[in-house]
N, C-alpha and C positions, 0 to 999 in steps of 0.2 A: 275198609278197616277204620275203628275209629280214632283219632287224636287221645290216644291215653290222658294228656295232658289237660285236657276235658275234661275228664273223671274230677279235676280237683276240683276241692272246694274255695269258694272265694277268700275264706280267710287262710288256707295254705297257700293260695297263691299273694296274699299279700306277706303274711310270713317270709318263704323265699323272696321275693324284693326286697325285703327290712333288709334279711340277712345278705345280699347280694353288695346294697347299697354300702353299708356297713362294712365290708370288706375291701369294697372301694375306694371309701374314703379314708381307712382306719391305713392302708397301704396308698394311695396319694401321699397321707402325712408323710410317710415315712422315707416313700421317692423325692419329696422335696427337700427334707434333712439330708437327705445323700447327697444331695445337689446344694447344698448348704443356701437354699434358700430361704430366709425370713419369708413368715407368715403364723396367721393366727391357728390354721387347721392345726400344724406342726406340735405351733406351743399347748393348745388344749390336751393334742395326743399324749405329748409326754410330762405336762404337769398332773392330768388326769387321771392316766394309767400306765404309762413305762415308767415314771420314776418311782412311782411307789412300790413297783415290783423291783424294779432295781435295788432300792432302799432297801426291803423285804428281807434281802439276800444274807444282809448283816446284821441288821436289826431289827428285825421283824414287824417293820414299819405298820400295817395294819390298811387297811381302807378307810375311803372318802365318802361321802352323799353321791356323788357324781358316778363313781366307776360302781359304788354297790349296784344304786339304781341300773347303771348300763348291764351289768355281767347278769342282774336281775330279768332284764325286758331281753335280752338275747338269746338267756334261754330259755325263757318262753317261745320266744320267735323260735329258737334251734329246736326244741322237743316237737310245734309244730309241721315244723317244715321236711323233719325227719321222719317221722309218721306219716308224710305224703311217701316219700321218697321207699321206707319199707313194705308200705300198701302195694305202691308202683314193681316193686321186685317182688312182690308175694312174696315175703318171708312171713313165718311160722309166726301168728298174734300170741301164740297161747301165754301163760305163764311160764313155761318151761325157755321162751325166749329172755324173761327177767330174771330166770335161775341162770342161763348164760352168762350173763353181762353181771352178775353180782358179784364176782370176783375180782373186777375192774375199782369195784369202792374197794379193798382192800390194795390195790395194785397200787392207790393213788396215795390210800394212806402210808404205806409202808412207806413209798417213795420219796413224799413229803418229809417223813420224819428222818430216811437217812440223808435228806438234806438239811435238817433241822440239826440233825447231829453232826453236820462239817464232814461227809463220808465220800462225798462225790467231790472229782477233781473242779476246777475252775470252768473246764470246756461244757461242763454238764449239768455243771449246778443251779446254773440261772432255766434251765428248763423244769425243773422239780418245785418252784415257787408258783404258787398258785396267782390265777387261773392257770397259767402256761402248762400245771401239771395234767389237767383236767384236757388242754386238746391235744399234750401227748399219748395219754391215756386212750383219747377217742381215735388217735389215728392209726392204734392197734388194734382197737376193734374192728377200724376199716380195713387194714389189713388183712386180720386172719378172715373176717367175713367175705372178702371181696374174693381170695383165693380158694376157700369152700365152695364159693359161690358158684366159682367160674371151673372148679373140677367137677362138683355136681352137674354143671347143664350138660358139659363133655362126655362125662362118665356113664357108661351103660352096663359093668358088670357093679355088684351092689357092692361084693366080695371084695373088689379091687379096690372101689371108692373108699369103703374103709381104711385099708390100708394106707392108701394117698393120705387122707385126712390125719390119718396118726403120723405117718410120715413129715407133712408138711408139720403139725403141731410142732411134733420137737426139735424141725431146723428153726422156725420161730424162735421160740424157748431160749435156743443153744445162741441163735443172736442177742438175745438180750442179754441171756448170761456173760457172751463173749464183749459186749459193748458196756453193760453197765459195771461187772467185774474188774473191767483193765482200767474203768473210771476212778472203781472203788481204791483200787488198789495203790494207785500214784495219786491220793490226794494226799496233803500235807496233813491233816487229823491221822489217817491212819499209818503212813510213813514216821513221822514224828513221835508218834503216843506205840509202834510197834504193836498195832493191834492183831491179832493173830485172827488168819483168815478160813482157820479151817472148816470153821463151823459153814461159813459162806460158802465154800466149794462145796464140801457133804451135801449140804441142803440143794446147792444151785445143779450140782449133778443129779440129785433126784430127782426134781424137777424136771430135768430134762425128756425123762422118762414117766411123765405122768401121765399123759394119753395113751399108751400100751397099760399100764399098771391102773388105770379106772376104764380099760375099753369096755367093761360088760356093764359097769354100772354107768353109764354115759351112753347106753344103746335107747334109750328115752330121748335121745335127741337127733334132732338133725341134722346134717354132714355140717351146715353153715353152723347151728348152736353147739355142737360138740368142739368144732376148731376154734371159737370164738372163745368159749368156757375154760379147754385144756391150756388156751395162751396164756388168759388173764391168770389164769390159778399158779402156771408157772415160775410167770411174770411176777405175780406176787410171794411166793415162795422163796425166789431168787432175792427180794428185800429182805423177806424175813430172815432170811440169811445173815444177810450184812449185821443187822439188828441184835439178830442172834450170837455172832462174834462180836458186838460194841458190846452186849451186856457183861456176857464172860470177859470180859475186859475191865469191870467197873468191879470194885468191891462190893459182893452182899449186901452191905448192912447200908447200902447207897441207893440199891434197887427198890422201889416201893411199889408192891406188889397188887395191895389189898383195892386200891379204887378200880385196876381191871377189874376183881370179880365185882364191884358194887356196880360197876358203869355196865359190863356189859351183861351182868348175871341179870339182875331187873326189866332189861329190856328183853332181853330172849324170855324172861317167864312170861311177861304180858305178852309177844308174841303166841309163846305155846296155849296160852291162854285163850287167846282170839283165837288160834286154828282150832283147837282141840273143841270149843263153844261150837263154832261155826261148822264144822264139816260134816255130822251130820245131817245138816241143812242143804250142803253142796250134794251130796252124797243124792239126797230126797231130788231136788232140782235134775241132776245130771242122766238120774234116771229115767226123766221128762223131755231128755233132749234140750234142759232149759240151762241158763248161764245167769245168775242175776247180774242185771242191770248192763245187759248187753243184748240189744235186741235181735231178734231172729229175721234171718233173711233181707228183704230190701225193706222194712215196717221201719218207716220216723218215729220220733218222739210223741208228735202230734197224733198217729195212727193207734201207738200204744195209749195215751191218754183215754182215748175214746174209744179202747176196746172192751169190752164185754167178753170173759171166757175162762172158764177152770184154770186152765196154763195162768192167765193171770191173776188169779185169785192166789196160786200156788207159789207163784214168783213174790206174791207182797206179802205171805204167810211167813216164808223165810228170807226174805230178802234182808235185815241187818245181820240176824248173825252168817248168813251166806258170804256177804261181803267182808265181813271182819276176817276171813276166814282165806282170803285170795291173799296169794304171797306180796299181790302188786301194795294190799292196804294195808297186813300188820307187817310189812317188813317197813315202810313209809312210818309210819304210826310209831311204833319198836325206835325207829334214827332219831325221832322228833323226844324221844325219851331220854336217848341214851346221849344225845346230843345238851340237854337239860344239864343232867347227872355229869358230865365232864366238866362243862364250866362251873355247876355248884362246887364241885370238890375242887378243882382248879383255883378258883378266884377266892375261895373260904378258907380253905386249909393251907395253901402252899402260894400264896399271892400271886397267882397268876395274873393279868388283867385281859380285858373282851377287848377285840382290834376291833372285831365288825361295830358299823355304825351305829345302827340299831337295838342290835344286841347290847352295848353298853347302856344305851339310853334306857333301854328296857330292864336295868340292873339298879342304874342308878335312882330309879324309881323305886323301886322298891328295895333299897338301901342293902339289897342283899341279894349275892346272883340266889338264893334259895327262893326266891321269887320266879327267878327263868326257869326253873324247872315246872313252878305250875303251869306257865306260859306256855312251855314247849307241849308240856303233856294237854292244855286245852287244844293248840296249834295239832295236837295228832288227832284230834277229838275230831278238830274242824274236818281232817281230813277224810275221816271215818264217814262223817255226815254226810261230804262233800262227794263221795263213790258210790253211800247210801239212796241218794236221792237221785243221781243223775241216770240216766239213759242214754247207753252210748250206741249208736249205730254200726252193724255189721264192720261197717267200712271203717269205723271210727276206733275199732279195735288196737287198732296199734298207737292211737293217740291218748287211749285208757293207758295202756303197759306203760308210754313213756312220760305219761304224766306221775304215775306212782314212782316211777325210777328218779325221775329227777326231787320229788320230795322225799325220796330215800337219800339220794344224793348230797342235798343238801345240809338232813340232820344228820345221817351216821356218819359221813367220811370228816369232817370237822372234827366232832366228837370222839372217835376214832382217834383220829391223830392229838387230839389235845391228851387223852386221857394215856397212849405211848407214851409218848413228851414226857409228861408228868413220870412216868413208871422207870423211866432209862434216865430223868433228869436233863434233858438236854433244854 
């Protein structure tokens, strides 16, 4: 039997090492503070990146060069070395695994903004400040996946798995509900201002019930992508909740409504755009047994370069609008837009201002954030091009899905949560 471990490639295995090191040293720091011993590791950790998440908490202190570039190169290193690790368990490449995990960006934004709006007590709130929100996020997707995971290999009636899976979603669910509710409910914002919680329970008890009430349209997936999906959707539900009692809470003519549909109406049409261009093209492809720009079987880059053959004459006939057309590039594409559109309306209209480093500098340039939105929108262009042209190996399939997730990641869920903000005022 061979060393699975083998199988990897040299740059996921240098990946995992980044990431190994890094956790090393980022927890050294932090054993030696407990031991209240001076040193330099300590002071870098937390002038670098605890204090400013600390800071965060009250003032929404914003980011440095330092921690952007880091939380930058990690996740890189993390999408790589993750994509070993899903290879390694055979989980499902397809698209339908980025329809799983897509409710996770809503999970993160909700959660953000009801800490944005003072809703979670003291013991919970420093979790909801970004990055830290983003690997609580991920350790529920470890969760429900892990326990899908490990019912499906057990499981041998198909009948019963089902039911397990739904089963298990909504104890999930009902923990979150039960932990971030008792959060919600004894912080001083809603105790003080008596904001009424009804709306949070209605909501958060549906929720509960959302993998029975979508079991037939969720039969497209598999045990691990249905438990994974039914969590995050709950999860996110259960904010919208919270969000949904702060609004009823706030006078009408306080709520501003109209940049949700600008922010997010724009981005879903260039979406339906790309798919609706593109899918007769998949459609033509899929009938070939073809996938643009994922190669077939064990064939390198180099093998398809120097191929000769109809299959590939048919793959580069459709191959842009095919690609525009994959959930992984206009949903990526669609954040890089909608991410634009929040900060234009943000920083223009209601004096917001851009924490990220970069993104200020790239405003201040062109004296107007109406400049970041062509930015963002050439940045989806890049992206388009960048799926266009590349060729990714059988094997390399799940490092496609989670390279588009994390450039989804990064333009919608900001954008997202800037553009709530904005609409609740907080």
């Amino acid at each position: 039997m061979s060393n699975r471990l083998e199988e990897l490639y040299d740059y996921e295995k240098w990946s995992i090492n980044i990431i190994l090191i890094s956790f090393v040293l980022f927890f050294c720091g932090l054993f030696l503070s407990y031991l209240s011993l001076e040193n330099p590791l300590t002071d870098f950790i937390y002038e670098y990146y605890l204090d400013p998440i600390i800071a965060e908490e009250t003032s929404d202190a914003g980011y440095n060069t330092i921690n952007t570039m880091t939380y930058a190169f990690i996740l890189a290193m993390f999408v790589v070395s993750l994509a070993a690790l899903l290879r390694y368990l055979n989980i499902d490449s397809s698209d339908y695994t980025l329809i799983a995990l897509f409710p996770y960006v809503f999970w993160a934004v909700f959660g953000e903004v009801v800490e944005d709006a003072q809703m979670f007590d003291s013991n919970l709130a420093p979790y909801f400040v970004s990055p830290g929100v983003h690997f609580q996020t991920a350790l529920w997707v470890i969760i429900a996946g892990s326990v899908a995971y490990t019912l499906e290999k057990k499981s041998k009636n198909k009948n019963k798995l089902e039911r397990e899976i739904e089963l298990v979603s909504s104890l999930l669910i009902l923990v979150q509900f039960l932990l971030y509710v008792s959060s919600i409910s004894n912080s001083d914002k809603v105790i003080n201002q008596e904001i009424d919680m009804t709306l949070l329970l209605l909501i958060g008890m549906f929720a509960i019930f959302i993998p029975q009430l979508l079991n037939k349209s969720l039969k497209v997936f598999t045990p691990v992508q249905k438990t994974v999906y039914s969590v995050g959707l709950g999860g996110a539900l259960i904010f919208l909740g919270a969000l949904s009692s702060y609004a009823s809470h706030i006078p009408s003519n306080e709520l501003v409504l109209w940049p949700l549909i600008v922010v997010i109406g724009l981005p879903s049409f260039l979406a339906y755009f790309m798919y609706n261009i593109g899918s007769p093209a998949v459609k033509e492809l899929s009938e070939h047994g073809l996938i643009a720009g994922i190669l077939p079987g064990v064939m390198t880059e180099e093998d398809y370069i120097a191929l000769t053959s109809p299959d590939k004459d048919l793959i580069e006939e459709h191959r842009k609008k095919a690609i525009g057309a994959s959930p992984v590039v206009f949903l990526a594409v669609a954040g890089q837009l909608l991410d634009g559109l929040a900060t234009w309306i943000g920083i223009d209209f209601f004096n917001y201002r851009e924490k990220h480093v970069f993104s200020a500098w790239i405003i201040e340039q062109f004296n107007s954030a109406a400049g970041f939105v062509i930015i963002k929108l050439g940045l989806g262009i890049l992206i388009w091009y960048f799926f266009t042209i590349s060729n990714f190996e059988n094997r390399q399939q799940h490092l496609r899905l989670l390279i588009g997730l994390a450039m989804l990641v990064v333009g919608m869920a900001p954008g997202l949560r800037d553009v709530f903000r904005l609409a609740l005022g907080v």
